[in-house]
N, C-alpha and C positions, 0 to 999 in steps of 0.2 A: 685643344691641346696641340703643340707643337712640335713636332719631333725634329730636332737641327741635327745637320744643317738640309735647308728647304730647300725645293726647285726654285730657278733655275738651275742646274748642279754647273761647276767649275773643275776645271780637272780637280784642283785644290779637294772642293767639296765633297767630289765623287770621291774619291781616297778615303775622306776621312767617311763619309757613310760605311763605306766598305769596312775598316778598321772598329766601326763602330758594333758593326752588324756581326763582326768576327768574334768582338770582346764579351756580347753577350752570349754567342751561341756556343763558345768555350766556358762559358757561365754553368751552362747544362740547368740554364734556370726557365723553367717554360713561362714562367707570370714573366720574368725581366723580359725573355726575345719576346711572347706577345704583345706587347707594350709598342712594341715597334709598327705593326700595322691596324690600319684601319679595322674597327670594328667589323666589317662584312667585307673584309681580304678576302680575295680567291688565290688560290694555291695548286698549280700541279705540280706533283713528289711522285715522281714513277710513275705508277701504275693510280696513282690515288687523287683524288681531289676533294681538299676540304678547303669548308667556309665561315668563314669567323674565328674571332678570338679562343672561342670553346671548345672550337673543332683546333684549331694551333694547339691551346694547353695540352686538349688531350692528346692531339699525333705525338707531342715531343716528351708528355710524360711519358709514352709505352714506349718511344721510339730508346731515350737514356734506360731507361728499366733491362733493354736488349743489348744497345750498343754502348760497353761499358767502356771505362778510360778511352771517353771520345774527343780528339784533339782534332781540331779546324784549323786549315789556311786559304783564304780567299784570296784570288788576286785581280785586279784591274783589266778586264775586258775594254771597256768601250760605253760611253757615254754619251745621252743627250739633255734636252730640256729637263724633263722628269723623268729619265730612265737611265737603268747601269744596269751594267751584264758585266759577270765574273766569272772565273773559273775557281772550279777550286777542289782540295782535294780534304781527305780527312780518314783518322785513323781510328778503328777501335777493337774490342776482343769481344767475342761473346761468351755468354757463363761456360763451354766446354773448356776457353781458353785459346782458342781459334782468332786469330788478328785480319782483321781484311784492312785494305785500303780503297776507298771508295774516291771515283773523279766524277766530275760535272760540270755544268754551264747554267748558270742562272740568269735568267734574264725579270728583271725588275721594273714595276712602273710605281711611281710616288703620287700621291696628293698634295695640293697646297701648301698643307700645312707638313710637310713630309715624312707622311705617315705611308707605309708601303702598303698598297691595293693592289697589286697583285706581285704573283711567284710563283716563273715557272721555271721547274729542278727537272736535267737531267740526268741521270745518275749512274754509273757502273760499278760494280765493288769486283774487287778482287781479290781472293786469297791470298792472305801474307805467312810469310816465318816470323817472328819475333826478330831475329836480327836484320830482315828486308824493313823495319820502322824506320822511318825517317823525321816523325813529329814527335818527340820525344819529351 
């Protein structure tokens, strides 16, 4: 299976991977965003490291279950053959009703067929007020 657009990435490319990767992850869909990486993906997310497809489903089931009305913006880091690094930020509330805003850097490497094998997220959250939201 092919996941476009493939390596070698183009600035063009890298954009739209990015854009891509943005539209499912505001999806809040875990089957859609697994889809996206190789079956034995490796992932560091904080403190955590999973692998595979089943380990993806399940982080981003428990992860939308916590972090609700969660809106994503990625942006263009830096690019080479098979890799893209992004920054990006993202908004959500937890059941108290508590808004944080979390920032990060990801750094990405693809397969052939541009399927992403690995992901590693750095991540801060920080406490918001409801009128500090800016992804609305």
């Amino acid at each position: 299976m092919k996941k476009f657009p493939i390596p070698p990435f183009t600035l063009e490319t890298a954009l739209e991977k990015i854009q891509l990767a943005e539209d499912a992850w505001n999806s809040r869909d875990p089957e859609r965003v697994a889809q996206a990486y190789t079956i034995n993906s490796e992932w560091r997310n904080r403190h955590l490291f999973i692998n595979g497809r089943e380990e993806i489903i399940d982080f981003l089931s428990n992860k939308w279950k916590k972090e609700l009305d969660y809106k994503l913006k990625k942006e263009y880091w830096a690019h080479s053959d098979n890799r893209i690094a992004v920054r990006f930020v993202y908004e959500y509330r937890n059941a108290d009703g508590q808004w944080f805003r979390a920032y990060g850097n990801e750094n990405w490497e693809f397969d052939e067929d541009g399927l992403m094998r690995k992901r590693y997220a750095s991540i801060n959250d920080l406490p918001i007020s409801d009128s500090d939201r800016t992804l609305i």
